[in-house]
BAVODO-872001 format. One record per residue (C-alpha): residue in three letters; x, y, z. Coordinates in steps of 0.1 Angstrom, whole numbers, padded with zeros to 4 digits, always signed. Example, Ala and Ser with C-alpha at 12.3 -4.5 7.8 and 13.67 -1.06 7.14 Angstrom:
2
ALA+0123-0045+0078
SER+0137-0011+0071
***
This chain:
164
UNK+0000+0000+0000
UNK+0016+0031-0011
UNK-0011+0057-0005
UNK+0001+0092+0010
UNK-0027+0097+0026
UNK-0030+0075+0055
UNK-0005+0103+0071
UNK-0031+0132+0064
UNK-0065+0113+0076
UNK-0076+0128+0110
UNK-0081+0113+0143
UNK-0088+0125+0174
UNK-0057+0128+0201
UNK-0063+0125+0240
UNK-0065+0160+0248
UNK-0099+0160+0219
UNK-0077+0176+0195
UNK-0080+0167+0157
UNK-0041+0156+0146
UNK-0030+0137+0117
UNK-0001+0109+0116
UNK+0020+0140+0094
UNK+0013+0162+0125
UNK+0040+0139+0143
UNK+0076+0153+0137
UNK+0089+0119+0131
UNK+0090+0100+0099
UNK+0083+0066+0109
UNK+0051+0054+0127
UNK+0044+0024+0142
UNK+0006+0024+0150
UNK-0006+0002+0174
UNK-0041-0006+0190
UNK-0036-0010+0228
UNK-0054-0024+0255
UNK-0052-0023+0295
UNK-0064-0056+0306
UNK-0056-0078+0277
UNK-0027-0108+0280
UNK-0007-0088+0254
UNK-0006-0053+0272
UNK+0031-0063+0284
UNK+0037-0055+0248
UNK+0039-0015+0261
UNK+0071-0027+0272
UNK+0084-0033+0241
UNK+0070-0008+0223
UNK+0083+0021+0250
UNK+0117+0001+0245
UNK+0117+0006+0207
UNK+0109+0044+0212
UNK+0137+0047+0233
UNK+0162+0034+0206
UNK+0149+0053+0178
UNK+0129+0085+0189
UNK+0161+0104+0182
UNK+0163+0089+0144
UNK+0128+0100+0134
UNK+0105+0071+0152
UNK+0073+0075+0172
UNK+0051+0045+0182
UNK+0012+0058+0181
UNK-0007+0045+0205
UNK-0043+0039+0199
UNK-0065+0025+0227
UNK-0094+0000+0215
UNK-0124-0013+0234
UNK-0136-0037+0210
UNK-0117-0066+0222
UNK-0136-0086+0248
UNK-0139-0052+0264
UNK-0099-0047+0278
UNK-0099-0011+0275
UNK-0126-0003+0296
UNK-0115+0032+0313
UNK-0116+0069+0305
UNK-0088+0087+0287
UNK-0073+0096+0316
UNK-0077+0063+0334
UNK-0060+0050+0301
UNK-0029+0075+0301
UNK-0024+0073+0341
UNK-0023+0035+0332
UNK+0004+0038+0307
UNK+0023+0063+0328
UNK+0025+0050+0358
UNK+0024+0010+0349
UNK+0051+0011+0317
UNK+0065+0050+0318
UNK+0051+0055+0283
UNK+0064+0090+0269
UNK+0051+0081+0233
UNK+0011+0093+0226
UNK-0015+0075+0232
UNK-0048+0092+0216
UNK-0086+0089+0220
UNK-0101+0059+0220
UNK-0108+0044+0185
UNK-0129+0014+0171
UNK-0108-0002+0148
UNK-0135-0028+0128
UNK-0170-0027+0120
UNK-0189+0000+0107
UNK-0178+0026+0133
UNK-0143+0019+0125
UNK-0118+0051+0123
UNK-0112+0061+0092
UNK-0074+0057+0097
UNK-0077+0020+0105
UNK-0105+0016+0074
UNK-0073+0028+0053
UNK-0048+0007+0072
UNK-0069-0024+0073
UNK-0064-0023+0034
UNK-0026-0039+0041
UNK-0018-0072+0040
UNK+0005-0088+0063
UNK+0033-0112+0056
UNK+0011-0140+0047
UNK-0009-0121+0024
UNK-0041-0115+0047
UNK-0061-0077+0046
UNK-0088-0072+0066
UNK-0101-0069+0099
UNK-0080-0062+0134
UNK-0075-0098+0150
UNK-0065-0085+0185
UNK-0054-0058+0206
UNK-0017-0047+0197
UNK-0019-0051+0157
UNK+0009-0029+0145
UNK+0009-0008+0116
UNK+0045+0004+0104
UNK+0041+0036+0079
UNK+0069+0048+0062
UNK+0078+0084+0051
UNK+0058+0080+0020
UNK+0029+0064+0030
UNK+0033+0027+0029
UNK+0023+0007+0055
UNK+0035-0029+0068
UNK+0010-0050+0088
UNK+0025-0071+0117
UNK-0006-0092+0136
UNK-0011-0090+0176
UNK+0010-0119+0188
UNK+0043-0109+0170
UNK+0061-0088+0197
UNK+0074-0052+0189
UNK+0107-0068+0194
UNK+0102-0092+0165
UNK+0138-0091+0146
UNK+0114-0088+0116
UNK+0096-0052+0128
UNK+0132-0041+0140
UNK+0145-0046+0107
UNK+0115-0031+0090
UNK+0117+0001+0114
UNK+0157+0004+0105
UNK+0145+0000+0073
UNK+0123+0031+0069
UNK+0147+0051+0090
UNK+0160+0078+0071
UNK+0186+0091+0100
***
């Protein structure tokens, strides 16, 4: 998928502000539907870990918290960000709450659900913590749930798109 404009469609950030994934001053995303009470939330771990490394080279991780999964993202906005805070030390942003299938969806994730992953699969979120990598022009890679931000794979796909 090679279409600029997944960085220009809006969304709403925590403070109820409209942004845009362009409005970020880094070039490479890595969006990420997250969840408070679900068995993959010690992903925020890894995910704060690969901020860490690569903030400084043009990285952010975008966090966007999703209710749709058996309910694991229950709380407010605040409850949400005093969660990530205070739990994993996140210091990349988390926005409003989204619904990432279904007819309500966002319209970000309608555009990124259009990427296949590695095995060739579009469609629908599976889980909490699907991750979304989108490059400086646009494109998007699609890693599923259970592979960890970690994954040599999204590492190498992040160094990838790194352009400093």
């Amino acid at each position: 998928m090679t279409d600029q404009s997944v960085r220009q469609i809006p969304f709403t950030d925590a403070e109820g502000t409209s942004r845009t994934l362009d409005d970020y001053a880094a070039d490479v995303l890595l969006v990420v539907n997250v969840a408070s009470k679900c068995g993959l939330t010690p992903q925020y771990e890894q995910l704060e870990q690969l901020q860490r490394t690569y903030g400084e080279r043009g990285f952010t991780v975008v966090g966007f918290p999703c209710n749709q999964f058996m309910g694991q993202e229950p709380g407010s906005i605040d409850k949400i960000l005093e969660f990530c805070s205070t739990t994993y030390g996140i210091s990349f942003p988390i926005n409003d709450k989204v619904k990432v299938n279904g007819r309500n969806a966002t319209e970000l994730y309608k555009q990124l659900k259009q990427t296949q992953d590695t095995g060739g699969k579009a469609g629908r979120v599976e889980w909490n913590f699907e991750k979304f990598l989108v490059s400086p022009d646009g494109s998007v890679q699609r890693f599923r749930p259970k592979q960890k931000p970690d994954d040599p794979e999204i590492v190498s796909a992040i160094e990838s798109a790194l352009t400093r």
